[in-house]
N, C-alpha and C positions, 0 to 999 in steps of 0.2 A: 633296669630293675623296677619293682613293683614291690606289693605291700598285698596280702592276703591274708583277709581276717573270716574266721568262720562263724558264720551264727546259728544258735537253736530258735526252732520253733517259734520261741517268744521273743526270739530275738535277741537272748543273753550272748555276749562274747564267748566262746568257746576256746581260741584261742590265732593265736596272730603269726605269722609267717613273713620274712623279707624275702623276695622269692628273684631266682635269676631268669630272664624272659628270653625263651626258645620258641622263636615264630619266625625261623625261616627252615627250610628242607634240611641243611646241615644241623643249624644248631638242633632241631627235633632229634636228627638220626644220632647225634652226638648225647644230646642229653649229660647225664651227671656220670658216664663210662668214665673212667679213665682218672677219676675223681676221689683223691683217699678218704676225702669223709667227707661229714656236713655237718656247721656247727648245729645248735637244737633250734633255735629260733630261725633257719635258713631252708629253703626249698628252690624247687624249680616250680615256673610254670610253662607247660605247652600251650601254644595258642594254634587256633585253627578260623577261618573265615566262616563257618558255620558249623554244624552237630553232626556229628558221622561216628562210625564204627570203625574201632581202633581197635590194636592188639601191642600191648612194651611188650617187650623183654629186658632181662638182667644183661644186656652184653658187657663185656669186659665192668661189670663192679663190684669193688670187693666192700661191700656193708649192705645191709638190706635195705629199702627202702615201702611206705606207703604210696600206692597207687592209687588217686582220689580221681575219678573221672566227672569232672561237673558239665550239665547240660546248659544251653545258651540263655536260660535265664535265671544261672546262677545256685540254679540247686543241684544236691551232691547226688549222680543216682548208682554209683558202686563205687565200694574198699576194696582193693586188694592190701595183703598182707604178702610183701617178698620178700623171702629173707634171702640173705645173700645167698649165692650161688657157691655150690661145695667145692674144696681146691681142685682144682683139675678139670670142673666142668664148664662148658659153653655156655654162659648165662641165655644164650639165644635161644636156647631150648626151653629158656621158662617164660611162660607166655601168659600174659595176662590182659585179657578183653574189656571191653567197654564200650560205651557210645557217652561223646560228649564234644562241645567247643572247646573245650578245656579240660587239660590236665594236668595236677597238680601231684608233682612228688615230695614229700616230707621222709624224715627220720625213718625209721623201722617202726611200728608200733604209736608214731606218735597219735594218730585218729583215734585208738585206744587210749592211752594218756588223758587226750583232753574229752573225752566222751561225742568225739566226733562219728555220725553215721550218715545214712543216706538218708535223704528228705531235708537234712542243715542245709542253710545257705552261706556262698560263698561270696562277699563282696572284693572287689582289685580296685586299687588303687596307685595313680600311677602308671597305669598301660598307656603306653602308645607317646607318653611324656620325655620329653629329653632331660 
């Protein structure tokens, strides 16, 4: 686990995240699927060895989630907004792009909530720690 805290511009807290840490091939492809919700204050982060062109999808989840894509130093450079996927459909057909080292998924809306956008920085703490 890890601890991700957002900051603006001036560096005000925006808001704080305990985040669960998917940096291997499974955990990535697994992600928060299969998973009935998330408490408010909890996320995932994806880790990657460097900055690349990415694409989630919704597979198998029933709640929506925010898609933060952060680049390798630490700044946020796209939101997505996924709401969950309608009964019956294959969340893998919803597709949402990026490029980043990191990516972080929160609540549905919560980057809206705490007036989170692109250009905030993300600090982790905690990575890589037992």
């Amino acid at each position: 686990h890890a601890t991700v805290t957002v900051l603006d511009g001036n560096g005000t807290e925006l808001g704080t995240v305990r985040v669960a840490v998917a940096d291997t091939p499974e955990k990535r492809y697994t992600g928060l699927s299969k998973t009935e919700s998330l408490p408010a204050d909890r996320g995932m982060l994806f880790t990657y060895d460097s900055e690349r062109e990415l694409t989630y999808v919704m597979r198998d989840m029933s709640f929506g989630i925010d898609i933060v894509y952060v680049g390798a130093n630490g700044t946020i450079k796209s939101i997505h907004h996924a709401p969950e996927p309608p009964e019956g459909e294959d969340g893998e057909d919803y597709r949402y792009p990026g490029e980043g080292q990191y990516v972080l998924e929160v609540n549905y809306e919560w980057t809206t909530r705490h007036g989170v956008e692109p250009g905030d920085r993300v600090v982790i703490e905690g990575l890589g720690e037992e």
